[in-house]
C-alpha positions as CSV (number, residue, x, y, z in Angstrom):
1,X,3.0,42.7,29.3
2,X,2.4,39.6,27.3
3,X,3.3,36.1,28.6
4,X,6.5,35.1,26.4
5,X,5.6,31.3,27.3
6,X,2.2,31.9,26.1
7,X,3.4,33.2,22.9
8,X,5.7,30.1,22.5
9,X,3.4,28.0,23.0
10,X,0.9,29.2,19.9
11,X,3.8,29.6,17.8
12,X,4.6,25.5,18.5
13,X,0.8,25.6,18.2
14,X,0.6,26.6,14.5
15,X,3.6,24.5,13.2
16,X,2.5,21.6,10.9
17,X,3.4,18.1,13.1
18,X,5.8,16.6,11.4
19,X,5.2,12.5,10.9
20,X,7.0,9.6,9.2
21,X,5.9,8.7,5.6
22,X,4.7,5.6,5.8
23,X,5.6,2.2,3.5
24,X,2.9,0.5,2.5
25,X,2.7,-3.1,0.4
26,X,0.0,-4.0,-1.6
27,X,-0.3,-7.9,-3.2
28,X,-2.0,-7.5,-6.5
29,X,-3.6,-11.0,-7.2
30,X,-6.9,-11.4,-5.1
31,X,-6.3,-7.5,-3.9
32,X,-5.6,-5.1,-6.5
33,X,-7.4,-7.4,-9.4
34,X,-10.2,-7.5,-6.3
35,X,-11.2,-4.2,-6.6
36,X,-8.5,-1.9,-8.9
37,X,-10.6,1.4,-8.4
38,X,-10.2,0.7,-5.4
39,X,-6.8,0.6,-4.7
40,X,-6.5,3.1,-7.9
41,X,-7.7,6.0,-5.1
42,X,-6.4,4.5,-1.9
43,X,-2.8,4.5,-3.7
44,X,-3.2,7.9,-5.2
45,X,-4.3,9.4,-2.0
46,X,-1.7,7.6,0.6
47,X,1.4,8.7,-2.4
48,X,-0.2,12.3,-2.3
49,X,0.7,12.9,1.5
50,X,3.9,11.8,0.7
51,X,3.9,7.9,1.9
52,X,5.3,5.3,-0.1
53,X,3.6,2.3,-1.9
54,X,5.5,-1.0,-2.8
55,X,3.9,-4.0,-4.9
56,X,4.7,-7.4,-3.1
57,X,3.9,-10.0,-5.1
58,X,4.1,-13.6,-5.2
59,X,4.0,-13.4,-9.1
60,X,7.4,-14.8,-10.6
61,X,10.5,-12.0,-12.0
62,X,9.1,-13.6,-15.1
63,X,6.2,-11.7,-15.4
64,X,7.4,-8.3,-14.8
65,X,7.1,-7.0,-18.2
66,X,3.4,-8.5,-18.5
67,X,2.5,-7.2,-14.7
68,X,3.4,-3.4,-15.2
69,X,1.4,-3.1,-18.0
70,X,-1.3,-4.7,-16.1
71,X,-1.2,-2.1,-13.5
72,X,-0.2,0.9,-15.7
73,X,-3.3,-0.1,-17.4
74,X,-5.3,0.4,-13.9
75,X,-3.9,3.3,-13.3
76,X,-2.2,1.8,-10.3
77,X,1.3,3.9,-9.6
78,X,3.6,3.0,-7.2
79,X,7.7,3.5,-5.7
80,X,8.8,0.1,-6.2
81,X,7.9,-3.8,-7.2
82,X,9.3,-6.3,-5.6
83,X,8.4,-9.7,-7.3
84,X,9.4,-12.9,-6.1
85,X,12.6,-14.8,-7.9
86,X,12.2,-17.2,-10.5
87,X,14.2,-19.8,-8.5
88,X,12.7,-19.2,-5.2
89,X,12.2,-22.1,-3.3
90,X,10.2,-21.2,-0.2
91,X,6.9,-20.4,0.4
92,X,4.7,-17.3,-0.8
93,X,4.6,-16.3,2.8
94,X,8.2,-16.5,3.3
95,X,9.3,-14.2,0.6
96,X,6.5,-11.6,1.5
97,X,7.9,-11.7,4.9
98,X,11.6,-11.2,3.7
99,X,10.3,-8.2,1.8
100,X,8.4,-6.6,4.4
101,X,11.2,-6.5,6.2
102,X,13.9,-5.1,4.1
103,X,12.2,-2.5,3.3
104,X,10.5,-2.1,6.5
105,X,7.3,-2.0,5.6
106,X,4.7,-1.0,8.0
107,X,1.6,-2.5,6.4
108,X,0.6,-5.2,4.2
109,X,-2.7,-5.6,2.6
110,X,-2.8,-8.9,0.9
111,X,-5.9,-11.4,0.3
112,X,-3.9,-14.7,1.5
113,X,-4.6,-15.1,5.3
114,X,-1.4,-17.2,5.4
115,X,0.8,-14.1,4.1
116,X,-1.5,-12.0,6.6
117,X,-0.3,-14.4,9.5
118,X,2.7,-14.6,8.5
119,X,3.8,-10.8,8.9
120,X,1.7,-10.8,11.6
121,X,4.0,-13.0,13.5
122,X,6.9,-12.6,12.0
123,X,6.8,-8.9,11.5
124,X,6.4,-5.3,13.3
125,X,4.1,-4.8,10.5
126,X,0.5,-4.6,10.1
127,X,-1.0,-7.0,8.2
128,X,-4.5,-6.4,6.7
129,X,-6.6,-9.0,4.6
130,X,-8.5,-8.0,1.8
131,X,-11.8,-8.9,1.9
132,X,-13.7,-9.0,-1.4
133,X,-14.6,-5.7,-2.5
134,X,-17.8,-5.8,-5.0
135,X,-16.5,-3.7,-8.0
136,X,-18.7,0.0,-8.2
137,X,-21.7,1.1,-11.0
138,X,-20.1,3.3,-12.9
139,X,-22.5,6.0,-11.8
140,X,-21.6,6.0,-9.0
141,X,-17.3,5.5,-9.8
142,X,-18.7,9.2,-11.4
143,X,-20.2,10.6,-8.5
144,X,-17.2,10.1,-6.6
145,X,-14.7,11.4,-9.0
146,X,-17.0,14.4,-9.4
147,X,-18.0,14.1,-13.1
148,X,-21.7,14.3,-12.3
């Protein structure tokens, strides 16, 4: 006779584990202008498994208009960006720590160590700093996205 248990336990087995999506920001001057293939695929592959990507910028609301069509024309998609107030009057830190925390972020990637210490000790979040990125040949940009 089988083990009922047993059977239990291979049918918990085989279920897909279900996770959290998670919320990622991304800073765009010094990260995304670093290396936009870059983040191009990391964006498209974290927003395929279902996680979410938010733009945190210290750019002004000013340049909204001028900044999506800067990343539409990198091909960089995202949920949401949040850019900082024309009449803001603290620091760049300070509003990327206000954002990452309403919408409860759990990771930053920005190139500015002082935003990176800042959620760091502020924050539950992760906070990783870009490093610079040398840009891809475009052979190999090919090889990658299987065209050769």
């Amino acid at each position: 006779m089988p083990d009922i248990r047993e059977d239990e336990h291979m049918r918990k087995m085989k279920e897909p584990v279900r996770r959290e999506n998670l919320r990622f920001g991304i800073d765009i001057d010094g990260t995304i202008t670093q290396a936009p293939r870059h983040f191009q695929r990391l964006i498209d592959a974290l927003m395929k498994t279902g996680n979410h990507v938010y733009i945190v910028t210290g750019r002004d609301e000013s340049r909204r208009t001028e900044t999506e069509l800067f990343l539409a024309g990198c091909g960089i998609r995202y949920d949401e960006m949040m850019m900082r107030p024309v009449d803001w009057a603290e620091t760049i830190p300070d509003y990327k720590v206000k954002i990452v925390r309403e919408h409860d972020l759990h990771m930053l990637i920005d190139d500015d160590e002082a935003n990176c210490w800042a959620i760091q000790l502020q924050t539950q979040a992760l906070a990783a700093h870009m490093l610079p990125i040398p840009e891809l040949p475009e052979e190999m940009v090919a090889l990658l996205d299987g065209e050769m």
